[in-house]
N, C-alpha and C positions, 0 to 999 in steps of 0.2 A: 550430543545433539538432542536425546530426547529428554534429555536434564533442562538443558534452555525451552524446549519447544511446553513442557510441563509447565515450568514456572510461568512463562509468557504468558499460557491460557489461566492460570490460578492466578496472575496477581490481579490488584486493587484495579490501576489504570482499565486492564481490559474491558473488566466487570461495568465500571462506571461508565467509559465512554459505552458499550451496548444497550446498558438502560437508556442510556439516555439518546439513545438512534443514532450516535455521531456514527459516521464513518470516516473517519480520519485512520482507521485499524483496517482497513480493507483497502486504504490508500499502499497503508506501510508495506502489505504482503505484498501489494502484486510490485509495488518498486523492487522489495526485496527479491521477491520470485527471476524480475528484470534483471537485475545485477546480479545476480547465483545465473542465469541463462546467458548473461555476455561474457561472465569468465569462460564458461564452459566452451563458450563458441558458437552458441546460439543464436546468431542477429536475429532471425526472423521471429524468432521467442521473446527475446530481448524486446524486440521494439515493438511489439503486441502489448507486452505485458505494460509499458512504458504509453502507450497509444493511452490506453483504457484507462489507466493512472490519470494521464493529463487529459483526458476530456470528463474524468468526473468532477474536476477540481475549474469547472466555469467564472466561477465570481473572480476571479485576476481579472479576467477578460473586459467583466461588467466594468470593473473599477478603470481600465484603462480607458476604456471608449469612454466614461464621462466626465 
C-alpha cells in the first residue's frame, strides 16, 4: 500500500495536473476515500465523502440547464 501511495505522489500525471491548479486529483481521493468508507460500512463517510465530490464538479449542471 505505501508502494502505490509513493508512486502515485512521484508520478508525471500528479506533478502536472498541480502546477497547473487542476483539481480533478482531489476529485479522485475523496471518491476513492468514498468507496474504501462504503466497503467498510461507513454510509455516513461514504456519502460525505461523495457529497463534496459532486458539488465541486458544477459545470454538468451549467451545461444541462442551457
Amino acid at each position: 500500500m505505501l508502494l502505490v501511495g509513493v508512486a502515485a505522489l512521484c508520478s508525471y500525471p500528479f506533478f502536472f495536473e498541480f502546477e497547473q491548479a487542476n483539481l480533478e486529483w482531489i476529485l479522485c481521493v475523496l471518491v476513492g476515500c468514498g468507496v474504501a468508507a462504503f466497503l467498510r460500512g461507513r454510509g455516513y463517510t461514504a456519502a460525505a465523502c461523495f457529497g463534496v465530490a459532486g458539488s465541486m464538479k458544477f459545470y454538468p449542471l451549467l451545461l444541462v440547464g442551457c
